[in-house]
N, C-alpha and C positions, 0 to 999 in steps of 0.2 A: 450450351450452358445459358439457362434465362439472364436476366439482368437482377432475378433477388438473388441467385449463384453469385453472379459475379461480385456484387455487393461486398455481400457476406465472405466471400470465401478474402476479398479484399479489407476485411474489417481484421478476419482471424490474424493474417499476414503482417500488418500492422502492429495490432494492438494484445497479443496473444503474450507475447514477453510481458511486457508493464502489466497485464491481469496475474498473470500467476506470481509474479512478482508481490504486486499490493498483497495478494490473498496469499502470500506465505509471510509475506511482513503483519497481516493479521492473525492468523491459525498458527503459524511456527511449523508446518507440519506438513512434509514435502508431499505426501501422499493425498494428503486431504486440499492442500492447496489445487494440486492436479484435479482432482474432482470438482472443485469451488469454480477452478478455470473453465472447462467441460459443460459444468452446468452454467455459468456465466452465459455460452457463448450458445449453449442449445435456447434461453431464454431469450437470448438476443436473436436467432432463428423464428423464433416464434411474434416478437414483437416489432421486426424491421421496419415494419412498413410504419411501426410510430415514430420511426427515427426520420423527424423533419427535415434537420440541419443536418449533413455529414460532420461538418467540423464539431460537431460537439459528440463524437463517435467514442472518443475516449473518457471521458467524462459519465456519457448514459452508460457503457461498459462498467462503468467505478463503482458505480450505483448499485449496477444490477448485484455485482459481485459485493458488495456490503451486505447487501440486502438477503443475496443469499449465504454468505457466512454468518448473520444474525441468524437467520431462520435454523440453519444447523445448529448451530449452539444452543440457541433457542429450544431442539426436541433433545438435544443432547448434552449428557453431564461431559464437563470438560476435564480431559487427562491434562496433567502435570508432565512436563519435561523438562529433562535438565538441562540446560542452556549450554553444558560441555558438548553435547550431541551434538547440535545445530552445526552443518558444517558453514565455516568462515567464507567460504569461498561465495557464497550464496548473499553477501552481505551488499554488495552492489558500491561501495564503498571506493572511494580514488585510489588509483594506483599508486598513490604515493605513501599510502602506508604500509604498514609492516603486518604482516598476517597477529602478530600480536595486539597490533592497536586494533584492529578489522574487533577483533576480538572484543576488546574492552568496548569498543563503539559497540557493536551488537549487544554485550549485555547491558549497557547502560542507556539503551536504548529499549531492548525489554523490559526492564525497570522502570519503565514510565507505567503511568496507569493509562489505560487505554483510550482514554477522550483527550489525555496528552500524547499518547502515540501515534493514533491516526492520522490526525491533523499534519503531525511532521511529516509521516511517511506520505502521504500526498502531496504534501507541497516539494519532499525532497526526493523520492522515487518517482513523484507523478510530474511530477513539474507546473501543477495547478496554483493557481492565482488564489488569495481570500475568498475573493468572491465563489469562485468556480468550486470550493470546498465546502463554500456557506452553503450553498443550494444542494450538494451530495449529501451532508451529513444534517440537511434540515435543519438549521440553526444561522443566528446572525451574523455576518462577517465581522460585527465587534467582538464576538465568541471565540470565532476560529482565530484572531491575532492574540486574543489572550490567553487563549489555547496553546498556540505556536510560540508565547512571547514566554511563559510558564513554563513549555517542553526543555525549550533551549535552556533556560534558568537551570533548569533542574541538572541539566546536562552539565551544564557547568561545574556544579557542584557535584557532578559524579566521576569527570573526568578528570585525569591527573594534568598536573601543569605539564608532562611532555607532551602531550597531546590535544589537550583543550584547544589552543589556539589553532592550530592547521585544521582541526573538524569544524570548529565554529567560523571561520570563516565561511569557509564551502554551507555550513547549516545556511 
């Protein structure tokens, strides 16, 4: 095995949960997120050698996979799902809730609009900084706080008072 094998096969290993993750937190759609990961990762094959920094390995992975769930949606009309489908389990969510709250946190969290969803799912599945969100989704890091400052707001006022506090915290 060369050293771009090793690389690469050490990028999949890694960073292969957190991509399919983000790209089902954006598509909804276990199938299609699978593909999004897939092709994330054959793009990432093809452009290794532009990956300067290693440590910024999960971050250019984040990119590539926005990039290429825009471009899908992009050739393609978007189905409608219904939010009962989506299993719970897939929520990523602390152990300390209840398959019911998992629940109201996922759809109240689909319930965002999209330029307020992302932003959270990044900073709360990716564990990315402002900064490191500003430079993914092309926009100011004053953006993505009022983005993320908006998300929660919203959240708040989606979630019921048994629950609000213990999610927002953790948000």
């Amino acid at each position: 095995m060369n050293k771009k094998d090793k690389e690469f096969d050490a990028l999949v290993k890694a960073y292969s949960t957190d991509i399919y993750r983000f790209a089902y937190w954006l598509c909804k759609d276990v199938a299609l997120a699978e593909d999004m990961t897939q092709e994330t990762f054959t793009r990432a094959w093809k452009a290794l050698d532009s990956l300067v920094d290693p440590k910024a390995a999960k971050g250019w992975l984040i990119t590539i996979t926005r990039r290429e769930i825009a471009r899908h949606f992009s050739k393609k009309r978007i189905e409608t799902i219904n939010i009962q489908d989506v299993p719970v389990e897939q929520l990523g969510a602390d152990g300390d809730l209840s398959q019911h709250d998992k629940l109201i946190i996922h759809e109240a969290i689909f319930s965002l609009d999209n330029e307020y969803r992302e932003p959270l799912l990044l900073q709360v599945l990716g564990g990315f900084s402002c900064n490191e969100i500003a430079d993914m989704m092309d926009i100011k890091p004053g953006a993505v706080m009022t983005r993320l400052f908006r998300a929660k707001q919203q959240l708040r006022q989606v979630l019921g008072p048994d629950i609000k506090d213990n999610v927002m915290v953790k948000l």
